[in-house]
VEXPA-696824 format. One record per residue (C-alpha): residue number from 1; residue in one letter; chain; y, x, z. Coordinates in steps of 0.25 Angstrom, whole numbers, plus 5000, padded with zeros to 4 digits. Example, Ala and Ser with C-alpha at 12.3 -4.5 7.8 and 13.67 -1.06 7.14 Angstrom:
2
+-------+------+-------+------+------+------+
: lummi : doba : pavex :    v :    u :    w :
+-------+------+-------+------+------+------+
:     1 :    a :     A : 4982 : 5049 : 5031 :
:     2 :    s :     A : 4996 : 5055 : 5029 :
+-------+------+-------+------+------+------+
end
This chain:
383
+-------+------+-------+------+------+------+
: lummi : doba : pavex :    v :    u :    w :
+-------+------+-------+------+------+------+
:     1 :    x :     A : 5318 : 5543 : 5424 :
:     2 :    x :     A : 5330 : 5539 : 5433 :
:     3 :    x :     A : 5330 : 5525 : 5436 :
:     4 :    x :     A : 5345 : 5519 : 5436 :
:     5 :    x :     A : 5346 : 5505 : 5440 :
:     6 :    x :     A : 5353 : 5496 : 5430 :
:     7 :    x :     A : 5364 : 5485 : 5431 :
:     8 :    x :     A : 5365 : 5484 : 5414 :
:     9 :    x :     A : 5366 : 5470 : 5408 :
:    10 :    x :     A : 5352 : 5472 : 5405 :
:    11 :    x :     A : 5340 : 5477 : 5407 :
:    12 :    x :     A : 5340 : 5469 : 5420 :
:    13 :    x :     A : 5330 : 5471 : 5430 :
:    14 :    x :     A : 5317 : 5465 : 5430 :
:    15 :    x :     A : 5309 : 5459 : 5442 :
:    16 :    x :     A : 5296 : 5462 : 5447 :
:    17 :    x :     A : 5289 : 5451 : 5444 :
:    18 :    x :     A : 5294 : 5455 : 5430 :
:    19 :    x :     A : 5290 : 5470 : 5429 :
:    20 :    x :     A : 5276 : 5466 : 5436 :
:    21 :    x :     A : 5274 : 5459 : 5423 :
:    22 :    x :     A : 5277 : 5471 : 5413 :
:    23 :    x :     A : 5262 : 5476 : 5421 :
:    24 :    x :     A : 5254 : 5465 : 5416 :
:    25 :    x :     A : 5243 : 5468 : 5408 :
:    26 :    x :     A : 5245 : 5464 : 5396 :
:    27 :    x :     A : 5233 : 5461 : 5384 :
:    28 :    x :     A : 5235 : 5464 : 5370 :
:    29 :    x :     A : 5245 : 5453 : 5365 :
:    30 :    x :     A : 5242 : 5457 : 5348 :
:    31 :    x :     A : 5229 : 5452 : 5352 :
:    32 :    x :     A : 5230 : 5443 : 5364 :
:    33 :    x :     A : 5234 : 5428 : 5360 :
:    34 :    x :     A : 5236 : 5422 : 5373 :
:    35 :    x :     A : 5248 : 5430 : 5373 :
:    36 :    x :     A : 5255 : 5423 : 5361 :
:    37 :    x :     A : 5255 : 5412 : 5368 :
:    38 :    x :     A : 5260 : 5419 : 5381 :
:    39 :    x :     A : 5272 : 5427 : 5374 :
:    40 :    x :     A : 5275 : 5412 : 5367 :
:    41 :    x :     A : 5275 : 5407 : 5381 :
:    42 :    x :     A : 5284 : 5419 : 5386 :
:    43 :    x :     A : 5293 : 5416 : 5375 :
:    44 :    x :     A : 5294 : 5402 : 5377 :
:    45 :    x :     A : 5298 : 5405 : 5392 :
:    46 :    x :     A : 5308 : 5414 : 5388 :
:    47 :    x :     A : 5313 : 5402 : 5378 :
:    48 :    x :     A : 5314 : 5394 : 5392 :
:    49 :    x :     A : 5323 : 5402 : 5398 :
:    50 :    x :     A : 5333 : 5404 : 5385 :
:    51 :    x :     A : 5332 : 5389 : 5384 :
:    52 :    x :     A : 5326 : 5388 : 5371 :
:    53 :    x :     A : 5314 : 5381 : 5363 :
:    54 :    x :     A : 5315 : 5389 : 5353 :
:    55 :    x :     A : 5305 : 5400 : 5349 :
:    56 :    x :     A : 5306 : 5411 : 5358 :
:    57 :    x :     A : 5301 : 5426 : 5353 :
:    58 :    x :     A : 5300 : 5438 : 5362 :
:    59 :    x :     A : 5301 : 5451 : 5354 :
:    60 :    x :     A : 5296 : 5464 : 5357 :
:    61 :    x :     A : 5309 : 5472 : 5359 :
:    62 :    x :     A : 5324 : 5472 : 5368 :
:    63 :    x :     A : 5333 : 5461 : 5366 :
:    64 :    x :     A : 5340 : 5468 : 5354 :
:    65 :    x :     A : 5329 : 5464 : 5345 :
:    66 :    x :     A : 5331 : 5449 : 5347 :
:    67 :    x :     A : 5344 : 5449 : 5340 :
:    68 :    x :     A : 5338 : 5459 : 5331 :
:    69 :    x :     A : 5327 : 5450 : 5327 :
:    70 :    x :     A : 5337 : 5439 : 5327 :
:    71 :    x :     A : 5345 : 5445 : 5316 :
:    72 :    x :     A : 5334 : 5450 : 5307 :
:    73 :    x :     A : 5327 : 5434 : 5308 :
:    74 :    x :     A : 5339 : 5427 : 5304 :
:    75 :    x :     A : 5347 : 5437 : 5295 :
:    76 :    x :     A : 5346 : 5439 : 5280 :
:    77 :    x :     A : 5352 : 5446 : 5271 :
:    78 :    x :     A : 5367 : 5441 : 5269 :
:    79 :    x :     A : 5366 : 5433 : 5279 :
:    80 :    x :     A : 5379 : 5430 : 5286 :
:    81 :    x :     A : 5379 : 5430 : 5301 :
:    82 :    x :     A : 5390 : 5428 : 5314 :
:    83 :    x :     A : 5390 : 5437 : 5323 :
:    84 :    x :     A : 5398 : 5433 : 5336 :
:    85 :    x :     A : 5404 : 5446 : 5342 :
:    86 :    x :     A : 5410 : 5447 : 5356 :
:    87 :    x :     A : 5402 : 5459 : 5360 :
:    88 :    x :     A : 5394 : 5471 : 5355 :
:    89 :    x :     A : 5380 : 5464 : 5355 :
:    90 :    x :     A : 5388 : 5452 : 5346 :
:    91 :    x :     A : 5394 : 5461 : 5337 :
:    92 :    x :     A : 5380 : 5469 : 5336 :
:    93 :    x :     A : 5372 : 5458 : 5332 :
:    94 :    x :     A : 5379 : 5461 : 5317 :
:    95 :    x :     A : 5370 : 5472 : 5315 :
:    96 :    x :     A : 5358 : 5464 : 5315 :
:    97 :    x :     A : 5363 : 5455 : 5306 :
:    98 :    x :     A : 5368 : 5466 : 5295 :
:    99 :    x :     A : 5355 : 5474 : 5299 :
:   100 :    x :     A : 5348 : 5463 : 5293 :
:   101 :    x :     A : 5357 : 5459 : 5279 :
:   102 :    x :     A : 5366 : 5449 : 5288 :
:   103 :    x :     A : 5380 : 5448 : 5285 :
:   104 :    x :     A : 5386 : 5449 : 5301 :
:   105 :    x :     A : 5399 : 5439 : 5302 :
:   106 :    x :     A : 5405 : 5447 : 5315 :
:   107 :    x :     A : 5415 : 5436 : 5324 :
:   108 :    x :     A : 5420 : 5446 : 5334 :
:   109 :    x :     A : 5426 : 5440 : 5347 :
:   110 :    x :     A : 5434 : 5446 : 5358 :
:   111 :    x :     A : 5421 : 5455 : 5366 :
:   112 :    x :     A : 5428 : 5450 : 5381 :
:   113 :    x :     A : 5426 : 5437 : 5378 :
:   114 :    x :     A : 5415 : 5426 : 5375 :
:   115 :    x :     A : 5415 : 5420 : 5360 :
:   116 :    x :     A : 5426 : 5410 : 5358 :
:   117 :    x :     A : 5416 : 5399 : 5352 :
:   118 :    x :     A : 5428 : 5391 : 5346 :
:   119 :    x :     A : 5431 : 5405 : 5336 :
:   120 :    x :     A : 5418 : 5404 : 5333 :
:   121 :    x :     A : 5418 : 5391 : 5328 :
:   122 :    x :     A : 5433 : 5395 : 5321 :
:   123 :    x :     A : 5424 : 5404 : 5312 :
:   124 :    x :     A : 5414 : 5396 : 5310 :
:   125 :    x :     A : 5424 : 5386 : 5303 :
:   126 :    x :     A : 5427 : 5398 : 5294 :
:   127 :    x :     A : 5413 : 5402 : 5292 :
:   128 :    x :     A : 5400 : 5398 : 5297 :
:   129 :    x :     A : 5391 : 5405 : 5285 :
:   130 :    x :     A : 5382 : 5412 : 5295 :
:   131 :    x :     A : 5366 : 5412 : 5294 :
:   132 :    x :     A : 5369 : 5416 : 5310 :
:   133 :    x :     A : 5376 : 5420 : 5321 :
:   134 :    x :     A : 5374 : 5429 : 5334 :
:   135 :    x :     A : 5382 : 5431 : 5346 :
:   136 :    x :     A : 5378 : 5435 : 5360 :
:   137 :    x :     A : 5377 : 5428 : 5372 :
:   138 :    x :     A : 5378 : 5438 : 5382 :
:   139 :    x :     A : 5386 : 5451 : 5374 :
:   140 :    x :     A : 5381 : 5461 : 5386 :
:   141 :    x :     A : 5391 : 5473 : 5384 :
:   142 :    x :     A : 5402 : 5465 : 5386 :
:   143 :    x :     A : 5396 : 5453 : 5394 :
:   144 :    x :     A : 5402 : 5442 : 5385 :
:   145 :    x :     A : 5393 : 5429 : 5387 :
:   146 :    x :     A : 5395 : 5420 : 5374 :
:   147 :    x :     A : 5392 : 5404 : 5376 :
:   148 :    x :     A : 5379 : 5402 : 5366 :
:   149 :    x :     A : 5378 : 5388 : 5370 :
:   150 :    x :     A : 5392 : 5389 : 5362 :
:   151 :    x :     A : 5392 : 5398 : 5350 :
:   152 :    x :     A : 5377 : 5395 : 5348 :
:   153 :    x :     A : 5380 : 5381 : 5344 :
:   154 :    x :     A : 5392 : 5383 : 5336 :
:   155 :    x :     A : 5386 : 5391 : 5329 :
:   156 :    x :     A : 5375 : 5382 : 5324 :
:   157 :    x :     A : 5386 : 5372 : 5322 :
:   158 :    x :     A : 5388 : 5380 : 5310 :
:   159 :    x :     A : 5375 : 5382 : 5306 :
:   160 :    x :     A : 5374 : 5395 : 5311 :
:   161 :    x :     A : 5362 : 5400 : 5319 :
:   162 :    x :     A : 5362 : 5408 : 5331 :
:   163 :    x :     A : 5359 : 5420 : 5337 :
:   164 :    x :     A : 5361 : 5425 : 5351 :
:   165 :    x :     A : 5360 : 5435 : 5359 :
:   166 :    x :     A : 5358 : 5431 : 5373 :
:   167 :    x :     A : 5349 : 5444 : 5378 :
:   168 :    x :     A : 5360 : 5447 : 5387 :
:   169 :    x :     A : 5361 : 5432 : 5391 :
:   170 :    x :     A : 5348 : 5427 : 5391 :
:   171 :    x :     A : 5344 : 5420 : 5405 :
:   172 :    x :     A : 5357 : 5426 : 5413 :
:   173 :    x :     A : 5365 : 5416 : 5403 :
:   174 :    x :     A : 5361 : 5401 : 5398 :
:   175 :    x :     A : 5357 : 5403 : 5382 :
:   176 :    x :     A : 5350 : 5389 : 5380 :
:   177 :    x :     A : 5345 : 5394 : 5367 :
:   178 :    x :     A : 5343 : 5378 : 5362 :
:   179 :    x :     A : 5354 : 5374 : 5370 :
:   180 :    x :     A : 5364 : 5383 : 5364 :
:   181 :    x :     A : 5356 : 5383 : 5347 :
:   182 :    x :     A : 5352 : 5396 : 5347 :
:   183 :    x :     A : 5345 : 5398 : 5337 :
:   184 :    x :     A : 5341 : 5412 : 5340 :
:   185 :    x :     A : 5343 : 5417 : 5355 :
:   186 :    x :     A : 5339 : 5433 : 5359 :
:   187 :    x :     A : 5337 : 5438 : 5370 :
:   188 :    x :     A : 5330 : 5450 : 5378 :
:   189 :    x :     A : 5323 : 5451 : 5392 :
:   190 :    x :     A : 5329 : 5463 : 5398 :
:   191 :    x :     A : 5342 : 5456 : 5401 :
:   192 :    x :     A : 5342 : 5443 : 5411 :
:   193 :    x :     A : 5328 : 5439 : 5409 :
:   194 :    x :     A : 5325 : 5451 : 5416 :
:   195 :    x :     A : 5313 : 5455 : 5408 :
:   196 :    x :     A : 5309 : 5470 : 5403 :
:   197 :    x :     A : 5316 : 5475 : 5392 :
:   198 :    x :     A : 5307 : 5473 : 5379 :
:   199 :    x :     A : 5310 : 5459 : 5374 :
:   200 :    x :     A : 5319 : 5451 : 5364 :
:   201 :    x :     A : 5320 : 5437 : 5366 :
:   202 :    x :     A : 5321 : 5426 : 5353 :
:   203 :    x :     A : 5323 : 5412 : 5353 :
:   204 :    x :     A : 5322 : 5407 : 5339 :
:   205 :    x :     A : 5328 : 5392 : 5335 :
:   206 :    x :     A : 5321 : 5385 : 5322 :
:   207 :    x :     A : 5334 : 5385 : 5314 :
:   208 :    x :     A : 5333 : 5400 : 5318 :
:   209 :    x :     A : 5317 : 5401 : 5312 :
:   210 :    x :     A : 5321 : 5391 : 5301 :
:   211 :    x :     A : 5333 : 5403 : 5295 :
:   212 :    x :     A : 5322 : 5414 : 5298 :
:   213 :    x :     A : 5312 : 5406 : 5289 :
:   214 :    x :     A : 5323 : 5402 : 5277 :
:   215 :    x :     A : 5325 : 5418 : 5276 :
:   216 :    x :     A : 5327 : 5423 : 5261 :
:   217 :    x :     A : 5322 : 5435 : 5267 :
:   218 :    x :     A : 5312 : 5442 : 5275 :
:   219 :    x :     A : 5317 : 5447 : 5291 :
:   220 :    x :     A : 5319 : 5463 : 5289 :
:   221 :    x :     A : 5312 : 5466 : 5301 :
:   222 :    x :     A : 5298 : 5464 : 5308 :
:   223 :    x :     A : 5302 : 5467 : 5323 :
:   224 :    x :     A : 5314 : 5459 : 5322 :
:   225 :    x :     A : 5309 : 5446 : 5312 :
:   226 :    x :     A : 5307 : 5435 : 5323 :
:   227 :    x :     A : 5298 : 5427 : 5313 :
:   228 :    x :     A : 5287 : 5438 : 5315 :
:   229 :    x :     A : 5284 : 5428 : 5327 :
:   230 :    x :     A : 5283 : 5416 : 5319 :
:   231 :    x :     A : 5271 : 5408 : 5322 :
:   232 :    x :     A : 5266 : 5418 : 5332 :
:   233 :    x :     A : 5258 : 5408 : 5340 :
:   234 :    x :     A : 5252 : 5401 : 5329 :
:   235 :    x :     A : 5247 : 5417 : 5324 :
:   236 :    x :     A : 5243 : 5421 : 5337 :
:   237 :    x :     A : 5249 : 5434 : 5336 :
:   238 :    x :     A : 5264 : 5440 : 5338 :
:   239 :    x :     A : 5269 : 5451 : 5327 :
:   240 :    x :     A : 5270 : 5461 : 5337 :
:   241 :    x :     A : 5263 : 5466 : 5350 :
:   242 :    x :     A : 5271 : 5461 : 5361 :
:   243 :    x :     A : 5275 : 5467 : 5373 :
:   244 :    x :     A : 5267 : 5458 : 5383 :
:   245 :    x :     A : 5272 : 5464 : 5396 :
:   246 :    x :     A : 5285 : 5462 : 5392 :
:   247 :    x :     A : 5284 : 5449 : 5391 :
:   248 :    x :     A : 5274 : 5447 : 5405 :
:   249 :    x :     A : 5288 : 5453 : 5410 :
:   250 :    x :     A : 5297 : 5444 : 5403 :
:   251 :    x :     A : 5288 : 5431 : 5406 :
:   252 :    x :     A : 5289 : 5434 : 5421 :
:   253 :    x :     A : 5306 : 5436 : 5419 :
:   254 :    x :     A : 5305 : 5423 : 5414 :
:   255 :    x :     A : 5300 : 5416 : 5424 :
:   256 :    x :     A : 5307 : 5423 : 5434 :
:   257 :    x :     A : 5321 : 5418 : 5428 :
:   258 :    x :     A : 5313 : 5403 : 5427 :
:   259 :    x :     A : 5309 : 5404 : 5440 :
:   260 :    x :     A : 5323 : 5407 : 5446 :
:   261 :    x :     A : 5329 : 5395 : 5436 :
:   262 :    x :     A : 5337 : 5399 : 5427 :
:   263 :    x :     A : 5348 : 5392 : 5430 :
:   264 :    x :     A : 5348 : 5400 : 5444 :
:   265 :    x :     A : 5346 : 5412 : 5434 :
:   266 :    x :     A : 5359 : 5408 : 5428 :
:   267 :    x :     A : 5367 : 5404 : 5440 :
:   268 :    x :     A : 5362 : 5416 : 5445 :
:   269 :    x :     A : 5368 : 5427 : 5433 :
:   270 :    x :     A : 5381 : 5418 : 5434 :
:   271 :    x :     A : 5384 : 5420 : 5449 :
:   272 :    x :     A : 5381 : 5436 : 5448 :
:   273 :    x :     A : 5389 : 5437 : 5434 :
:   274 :    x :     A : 5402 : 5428 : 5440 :
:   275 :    x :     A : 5401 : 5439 : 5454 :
:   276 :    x :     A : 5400 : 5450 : 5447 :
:   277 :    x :     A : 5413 : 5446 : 5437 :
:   278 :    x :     A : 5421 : 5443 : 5450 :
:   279 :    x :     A : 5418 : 5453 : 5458 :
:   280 :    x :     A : 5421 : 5463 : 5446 :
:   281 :    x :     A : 5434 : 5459 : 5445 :
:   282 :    x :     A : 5437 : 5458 : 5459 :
:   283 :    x :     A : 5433 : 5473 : 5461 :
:   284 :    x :     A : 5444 : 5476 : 5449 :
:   285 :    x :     A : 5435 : 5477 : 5437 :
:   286 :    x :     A : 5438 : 5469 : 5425 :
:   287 :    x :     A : 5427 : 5459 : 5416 :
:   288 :    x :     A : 5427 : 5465 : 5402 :
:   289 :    x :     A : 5425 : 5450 : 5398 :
:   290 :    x :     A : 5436 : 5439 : 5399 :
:   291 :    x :     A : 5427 : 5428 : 5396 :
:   292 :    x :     A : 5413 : 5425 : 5394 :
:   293 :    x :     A : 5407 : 5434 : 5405 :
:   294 :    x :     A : 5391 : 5433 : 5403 :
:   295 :    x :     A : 5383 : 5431 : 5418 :
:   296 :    x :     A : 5374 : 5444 : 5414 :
:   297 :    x :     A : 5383 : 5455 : 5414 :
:   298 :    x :     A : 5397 : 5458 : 5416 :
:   299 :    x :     A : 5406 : 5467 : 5409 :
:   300 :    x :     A : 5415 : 5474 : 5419 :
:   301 :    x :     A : 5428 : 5483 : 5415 :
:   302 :    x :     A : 5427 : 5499 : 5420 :
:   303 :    x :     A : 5441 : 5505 : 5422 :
:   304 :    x :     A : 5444 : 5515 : 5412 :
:   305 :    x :     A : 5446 : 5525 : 5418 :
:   306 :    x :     A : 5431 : 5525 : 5425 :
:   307 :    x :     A : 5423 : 5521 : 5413 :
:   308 :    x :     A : 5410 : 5512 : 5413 :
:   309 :    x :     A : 5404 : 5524 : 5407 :
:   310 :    x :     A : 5407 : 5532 : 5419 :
:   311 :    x :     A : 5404 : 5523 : 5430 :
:   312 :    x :     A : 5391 : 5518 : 5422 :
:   313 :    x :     A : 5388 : 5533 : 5424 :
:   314 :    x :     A : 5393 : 5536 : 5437 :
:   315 :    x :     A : 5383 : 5525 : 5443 :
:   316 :    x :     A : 5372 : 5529 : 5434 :
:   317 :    x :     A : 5373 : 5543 : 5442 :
:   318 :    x :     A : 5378 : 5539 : 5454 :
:   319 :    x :     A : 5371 : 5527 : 5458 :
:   320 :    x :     A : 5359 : 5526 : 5451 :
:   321 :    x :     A : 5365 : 5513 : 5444 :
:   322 :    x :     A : 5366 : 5510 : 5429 :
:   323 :    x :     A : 5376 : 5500 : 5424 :
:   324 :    x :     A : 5380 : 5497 : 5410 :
:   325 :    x :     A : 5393 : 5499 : 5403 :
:   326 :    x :     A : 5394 : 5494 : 5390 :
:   327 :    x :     A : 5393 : 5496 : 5374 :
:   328 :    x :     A : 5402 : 5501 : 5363 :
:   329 :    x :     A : 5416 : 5501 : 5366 :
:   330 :    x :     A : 5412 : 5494 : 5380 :
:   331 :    x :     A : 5404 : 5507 : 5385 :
:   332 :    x :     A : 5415 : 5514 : 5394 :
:   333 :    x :     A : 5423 : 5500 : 5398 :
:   334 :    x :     A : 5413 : 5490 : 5402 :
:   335 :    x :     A : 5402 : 5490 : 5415 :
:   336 :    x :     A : 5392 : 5479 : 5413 :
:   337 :    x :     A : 5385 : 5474 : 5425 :
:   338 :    x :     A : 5373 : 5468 : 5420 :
:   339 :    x :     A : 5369 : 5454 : 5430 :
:   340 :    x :     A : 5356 : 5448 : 5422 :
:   341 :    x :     A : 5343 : 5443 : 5425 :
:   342 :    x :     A : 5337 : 5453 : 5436 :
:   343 :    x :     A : 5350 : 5459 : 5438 :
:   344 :    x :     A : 5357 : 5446 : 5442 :
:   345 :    x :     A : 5356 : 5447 : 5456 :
:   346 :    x :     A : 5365 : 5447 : 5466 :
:   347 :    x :     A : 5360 : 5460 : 5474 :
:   348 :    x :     A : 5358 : 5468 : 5460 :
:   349 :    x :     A : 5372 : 5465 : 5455 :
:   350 :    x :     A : 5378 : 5469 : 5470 :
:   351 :    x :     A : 5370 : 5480 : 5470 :
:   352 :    x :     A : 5376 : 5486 : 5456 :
:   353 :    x :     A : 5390 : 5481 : 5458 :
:   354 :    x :     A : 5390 : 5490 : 5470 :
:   355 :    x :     A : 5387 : 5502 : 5462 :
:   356 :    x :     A : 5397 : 5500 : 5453 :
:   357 :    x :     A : 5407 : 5498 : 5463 :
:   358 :    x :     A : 5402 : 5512 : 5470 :
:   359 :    x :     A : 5403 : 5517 : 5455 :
:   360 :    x :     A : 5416 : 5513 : 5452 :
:   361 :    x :     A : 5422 : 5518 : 5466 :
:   362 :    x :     A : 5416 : 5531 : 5462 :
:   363 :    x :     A : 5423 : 5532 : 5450 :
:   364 :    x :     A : 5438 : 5529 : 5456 :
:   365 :    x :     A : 5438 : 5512 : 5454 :
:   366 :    x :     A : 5444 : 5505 : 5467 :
:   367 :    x :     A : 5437 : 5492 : 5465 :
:   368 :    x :     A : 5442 : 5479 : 5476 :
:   369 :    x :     A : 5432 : 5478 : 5483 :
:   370 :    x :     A : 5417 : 5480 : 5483 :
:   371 :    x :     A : 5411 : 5477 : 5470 :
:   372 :    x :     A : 5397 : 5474 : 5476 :
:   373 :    x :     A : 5403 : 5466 : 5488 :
:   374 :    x :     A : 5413 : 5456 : 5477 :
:   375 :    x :     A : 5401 : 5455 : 5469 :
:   376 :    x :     A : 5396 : 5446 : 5483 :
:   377 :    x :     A : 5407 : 5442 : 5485 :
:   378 :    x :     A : 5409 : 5435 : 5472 :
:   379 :    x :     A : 5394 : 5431 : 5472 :
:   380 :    x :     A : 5394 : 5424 : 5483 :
:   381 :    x :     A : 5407 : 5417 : 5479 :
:   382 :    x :     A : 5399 : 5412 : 5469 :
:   383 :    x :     A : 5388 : 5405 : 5476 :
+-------+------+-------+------+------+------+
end
């Protein structure tokens, strides 16, 4: 198989250290009881990094299955539920809700934009009927980065629990999951925590286990019912075979973003995110955002009349490079450069920005400049 480098807001690289652990031998964990105890530790590492206290469960599946399992804990039939759209991944989280008899309460917002907080509270004054509500903190096929330690207060002003979707967010922006009353935060491992693909990350508040308990109704799922893990210590068992290398791999990714500091971690993603936007626009792109750009990928604009379709192909074929353009209406008009986790490195991010400058040169574009070189440039500006 042909192996093409990727520069998409995730999967991100994954260091050494890191794959070295996915070749651990591993015993049987249905039957091995020390490691409960080590995945609960693994778990409550990862609870460290997102700031919480809160329980944290690691589920056997891709960041999607998070909000998933989110949804089908907290929903019951009829059920009414806010769902806080400035971006495809926003607006998506409705077919969860209806998927499992919710009633989804769509707030749609301007996508190049971050969430105005203050229309949010407008509506509440209106109506604040809602069991829940979602939004994301980092919507990836646009960039948008909302402010959670915002929204996710507000909301439980009015009662309303919350549930956010920070896989896109998670360690290359601040979510301080008690900080900010989450009550129920998602994640995943492939993005800036840098970990294989292969797990979903849950934090679960007690307000959030206190709705799950008071349910009328049993969860319609088994894979996605979060409270299959209740008490999972106390048994001595988990309700499904776990997949232990996977999280070796994802203990070592841990350690290797507490070992840098994570507020080098974040100083670090800003600094790459802030050149990147400058250096952009310097060369004659345009930001598909105008507010509330995120620090782990940046949305840029193609010109019409090349395509992001085409110039993702034309570097696929030409350069051995793949890059990501975006979803739905946003497929042919928006490049994302994905700068997370392992990605987030200043050689890395140099290295595909100068193939995309060769790439658009190819394809007619007159950029000012040298994309790669303004990318330094603006970098070093920075420090």
């Amino acid at each position: 198989m042909k192996f093409n480098p990727s520069y998409a807001p995730g999967p991100t690289d994954v260091r050494e250290n890191v794959r070295l652990a996915l070749a651990k031998k591993t015993n049987n964990t249905d039957f091995d009881k020390e490691f409960i105890h080590y995945y609960h530790e693994v778990s409550k590492k990862t609870g460290q990094v997102m700031g919480t206290t809160n329980e944290v469960l690691l589920l056997a599946g891709e960041g999607i299955l998070a909000l998933e399992a989110a949804c089908a804990s907290l929903t019951e039939p009829g059920d009414r539920v806010l769902v806080l759209d400035n971006g495809i991944y926003g607006e998506g989280f409705k077919d969860f809700v209806r998927m499992y008899g919710g009633e989804p309460v769509v707030l749609s917002f301007d996508y190049q934009k971050a969430i105005p907080v203050e229309e949010v509270r407008d509506f509440l004054e209106k109506d604040r009927d809602f069991k829940y509500a979602t939004f994301v903190h980092v919507d990836t096929p646009t960039s948008v980065l909302n402010d959670a330690s915002v929204l996710s207060p507000l909301l439980k002003e009015y009662g309303i629990l919350t549930v956010v979707d920070s896989v896109a967010g998670m360690v290359g922006e601040p979510i301080d999951v008690d900080k900010n009353q989450i009550d129920i935060c998602c994640g995943g491992t492939q993005k800036a925590i840098s970990a294989p693909v292969g797990l979903a990350i849950v934090s679960v508040s007690e307000d959030a286990k206190k709705a799950m308990d008071d349910r009328k109704t049993p969860i319609s799922s088994y894979y996605a019912n979060l409270q299959i893990f209740k008490g999972y210590i106390e048994k001595g068992t988990l309700p499904y075979t776990m997949p232990a290398s996977t999280i070796e791999a994802l203990d070592v990714a841990l350690d290797n973003i507490l070992n840098e500091g994570q507020a080098a971690v974040y100083d670090r993603h800003a600094k790459i995110a802030a050149a990147v936007r400058k250096s952009a626009q310097e060369y004659g792109l345009s930001l598909f955002l105008e507010s509330g750009s995120s620090n782990t990928v940046t949305a840029v604009v193609i010109p019409s009349e090349i395509g992001a379709l085409r110039l993702q192909q034309h570097i696929k074929e030409t350069y051995n490079l793949y890059i990501a353009t975006s979803l739905a209406q946003y497929q042919d008009v928006i490049l994302r450069i994905g700068h997370m986790g392992e990605n987030a490195f200043v050689e890395k991010v140099l290295a595909v920005l100068t193939v995309i400058d060769h790439g658009l040169r190819d394809l007619g574009f007159e950029g000012k400049g040298n994309l790669g070189q303004l990318f330094l440039e603006a970098y070093r500006e920075g420090n």
